[in-house]
C-alpha positions as CSV (number, residue, x, y, z in Angstrom):
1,X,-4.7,28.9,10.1
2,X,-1.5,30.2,8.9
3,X,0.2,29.0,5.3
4,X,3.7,27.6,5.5
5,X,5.7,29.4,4.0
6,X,7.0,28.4,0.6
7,X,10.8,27.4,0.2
8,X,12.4,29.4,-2.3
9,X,15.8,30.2,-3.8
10,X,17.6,30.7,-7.1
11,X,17.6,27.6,-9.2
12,X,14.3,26.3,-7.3
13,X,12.1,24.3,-9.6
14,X,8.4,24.3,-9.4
15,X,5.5,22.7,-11.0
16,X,2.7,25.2,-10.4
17,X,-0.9,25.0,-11.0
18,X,-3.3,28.4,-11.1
19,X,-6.6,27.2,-11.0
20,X,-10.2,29.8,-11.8
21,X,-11.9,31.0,-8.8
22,X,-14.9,28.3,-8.4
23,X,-13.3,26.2,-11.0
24,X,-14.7,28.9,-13.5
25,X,-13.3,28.9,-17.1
26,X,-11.5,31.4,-17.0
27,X,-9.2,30.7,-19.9
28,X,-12.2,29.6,-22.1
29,X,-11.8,32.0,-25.0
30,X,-8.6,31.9,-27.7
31,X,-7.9,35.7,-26.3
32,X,-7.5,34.8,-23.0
33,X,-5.3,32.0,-23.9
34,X,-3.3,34.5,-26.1
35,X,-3.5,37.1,-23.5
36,X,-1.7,35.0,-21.1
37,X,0.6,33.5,-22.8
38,X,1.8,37.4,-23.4
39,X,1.8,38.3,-19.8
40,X,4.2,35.3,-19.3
41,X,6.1,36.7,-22.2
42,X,6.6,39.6,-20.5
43,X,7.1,38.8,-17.0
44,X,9.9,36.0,-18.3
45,X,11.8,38.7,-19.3
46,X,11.1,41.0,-16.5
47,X,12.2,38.7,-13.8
48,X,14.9,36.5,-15.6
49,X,13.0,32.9,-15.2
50,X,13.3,29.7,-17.1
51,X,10.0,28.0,-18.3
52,X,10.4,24.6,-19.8
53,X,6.9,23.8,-20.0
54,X,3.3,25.2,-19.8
55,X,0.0,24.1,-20.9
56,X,-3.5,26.6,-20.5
57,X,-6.3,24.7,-20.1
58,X,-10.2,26.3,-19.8
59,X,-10.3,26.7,-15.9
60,X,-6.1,26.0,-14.9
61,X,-2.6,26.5,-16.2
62,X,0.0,24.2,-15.5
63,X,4.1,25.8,-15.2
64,X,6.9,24.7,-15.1
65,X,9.3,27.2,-13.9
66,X,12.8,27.5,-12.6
67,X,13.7,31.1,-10.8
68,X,16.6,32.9,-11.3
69,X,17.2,35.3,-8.5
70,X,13.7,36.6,-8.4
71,X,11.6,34.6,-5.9
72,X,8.2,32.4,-7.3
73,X,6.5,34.5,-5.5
74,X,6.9,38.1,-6.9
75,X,7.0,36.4,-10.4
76,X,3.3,34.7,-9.9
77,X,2.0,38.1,-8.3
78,X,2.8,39.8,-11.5
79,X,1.6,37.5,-13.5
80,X,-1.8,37.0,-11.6
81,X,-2.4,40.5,-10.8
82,X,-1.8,41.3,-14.6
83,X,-4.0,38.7,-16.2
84,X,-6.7,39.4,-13.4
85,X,-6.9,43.1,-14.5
86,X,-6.9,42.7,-17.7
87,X,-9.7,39.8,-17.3
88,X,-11.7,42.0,-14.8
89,X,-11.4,44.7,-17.7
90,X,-12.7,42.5,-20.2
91,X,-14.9,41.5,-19.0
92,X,-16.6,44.3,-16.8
93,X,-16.0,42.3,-13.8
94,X,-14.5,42.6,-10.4
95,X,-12.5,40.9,-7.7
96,X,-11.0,37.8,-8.0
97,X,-9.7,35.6,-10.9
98,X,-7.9,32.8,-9.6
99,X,-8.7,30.1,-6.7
100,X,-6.9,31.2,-3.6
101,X,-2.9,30.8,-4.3
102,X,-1.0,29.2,-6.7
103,X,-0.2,25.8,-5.5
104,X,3.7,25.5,-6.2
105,X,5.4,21.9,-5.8
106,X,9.3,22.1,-5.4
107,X,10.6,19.4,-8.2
108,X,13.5,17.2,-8.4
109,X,15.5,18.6,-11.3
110,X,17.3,15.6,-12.3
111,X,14.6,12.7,-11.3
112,X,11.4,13.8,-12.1
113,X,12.0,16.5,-14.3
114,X,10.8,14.7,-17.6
115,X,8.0,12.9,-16.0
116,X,6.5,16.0,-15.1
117,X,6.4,17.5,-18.4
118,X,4.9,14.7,-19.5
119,X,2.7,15.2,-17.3
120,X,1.7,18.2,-18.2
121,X,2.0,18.4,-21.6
122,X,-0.8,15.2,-21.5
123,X,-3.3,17.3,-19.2
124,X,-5.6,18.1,-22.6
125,X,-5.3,14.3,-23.4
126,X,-6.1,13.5,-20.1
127,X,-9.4,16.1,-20.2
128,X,-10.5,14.5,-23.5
129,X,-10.3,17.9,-24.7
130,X,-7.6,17.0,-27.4
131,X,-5.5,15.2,-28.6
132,X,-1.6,15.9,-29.5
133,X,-1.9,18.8,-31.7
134,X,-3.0,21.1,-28.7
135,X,-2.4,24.6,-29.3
136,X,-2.2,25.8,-25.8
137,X,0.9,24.1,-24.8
138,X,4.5,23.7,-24.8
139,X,4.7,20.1,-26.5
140,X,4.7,21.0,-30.0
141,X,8.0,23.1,-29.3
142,X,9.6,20.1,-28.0
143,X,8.1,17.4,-30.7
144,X,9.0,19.7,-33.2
145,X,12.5,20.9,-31.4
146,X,11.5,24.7,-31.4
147,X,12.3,26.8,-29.4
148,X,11.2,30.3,-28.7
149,X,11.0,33.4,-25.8
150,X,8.6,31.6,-23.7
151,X,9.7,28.1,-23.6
152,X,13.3,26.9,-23.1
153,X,13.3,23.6,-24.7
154,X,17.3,23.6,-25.1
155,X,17.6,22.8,-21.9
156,X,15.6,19.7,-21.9
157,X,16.2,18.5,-25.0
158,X,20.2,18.5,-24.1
159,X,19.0,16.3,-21.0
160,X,18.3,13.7,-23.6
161,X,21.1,13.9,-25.9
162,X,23.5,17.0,-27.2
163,X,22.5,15.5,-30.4
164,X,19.6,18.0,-31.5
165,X,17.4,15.2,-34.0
166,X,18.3,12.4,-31.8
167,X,16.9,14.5,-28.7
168,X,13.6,15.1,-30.4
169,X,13.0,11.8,-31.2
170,X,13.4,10.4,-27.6
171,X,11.6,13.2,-26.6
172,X,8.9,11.6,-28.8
173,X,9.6,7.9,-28.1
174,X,9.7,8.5,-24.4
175,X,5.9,9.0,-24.5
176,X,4.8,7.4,-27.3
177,X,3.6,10.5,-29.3
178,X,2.8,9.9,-32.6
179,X,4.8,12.1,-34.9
180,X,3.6,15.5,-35.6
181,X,3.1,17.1,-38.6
C-alpha cells in the first residue's frame, strides 16, 4: 500500500515524532542526546527552519518545526540519515535507526500551537522519567525565557504578551509549572 503523500509548504507547522526501530532506546545515553541535539543544530541552520520546541526522550523525539522554503522532508532525511550514521558508527552497528518514517502532524498555528508544546514539553512527566528540570528539552528555555540557536522561544513567548517577564510567567501559569530555579 502506498503512503499519502505529506502536505507541505513554507510556513507549514508540524508536530513530529521519530521513534527507535523496535521501540529500541536509541537515545539512552547523554551522547546520543548531545549528539542530536548538534545534528539539529546544524541542519537548523542548513535548511532555514524554526523549532519552537523539542524534547529527546530514550526511544523518541518529539519536534516542533515550522519550514521555511525547504520542505519537512529533505530537513528530516538529513537529520535521520546523520544521526543514523553516526549511531551505526558508534556503535559498530548497521542498518536502521529509526521506526519506519517520521510521523509528521500538520498543526494549527494559532489554535493549538501552545497546547502542543505543552504537550510535549510534559512527555518526561508523563513517562515518570522526570520531573520539570528535564535536561533534554525545550521547556527550561521557555520557563526561564532563554533563548538560543536551536530553540526559538521569541516567537512564542510574544504569542503571550510583548512583555518579555509577563510572557514567561503565563508561559508558567498556563501549565502550572512550579518555578524553576
Amino acid at each position: 500500500m502506498a503512503r499519502r503523500p505529506r502536505v507541505e509548504y513554507p510556513g507549514a507547522l508540524y508536530h513530529v515524532i521519530c521513534r527507535g526501530n523496535n521501540g529500541e532506546d536509541i537515545l539512552s545515553q547523554e551522547k546520543d542526546k548531545i549528539e542530536y541535539i548538534e545534528i539539529l543544530k546544524k541542519y537548523k541552520i542548513r535548511y532555514g527552519f524554526n523549532l519552537y520546541a523539542y524534547c529527546i526522550m530514550d526511544n523518541h523525539v518529539h519536534l516542533l518545526v515550522e519550514t521555511g522554503v525547504i520542505p519537512l522532508s529533505k530537513i528530516m532525511q538529513g537529520i535521520q540519515q546523520s544521526f543514523t550514521q553516526r549511531y551505526n558508527k558508534r556503535y559498530q552497528r548497521t542498518g536502521h535507526v529509526f521506526q519506519q518514517r517520521y510521523k509528521a502532524k500538520l498543526c494549527d498555528m494559532e489554535n493549538y500551537l501552545l497546547q502542543l508544546i505543552k504537550y510535549i514539553h510534559h512527555n518526561p512527566i508523563k513517562a515518570r522519567i522526570s520531573g520539570l528540570s528535564y535536561n533534554w528539552s525545550s521547556h527550561y528555555n521557555y520557563a526561564k525565557g532563554l533563548g538560543n540557536s536551536l530553540v526559538d522561544v521569541e516567537s512564542i513567548l510574544n504569542l503571550l504578551s510583548e512583555d518579555r517577564n509577563r510572557a514567561i510567567k503565563l508561559y508558567r501559569s498556563l501549565w502550572n509549572f512550579r518555578r524553576m530555579n
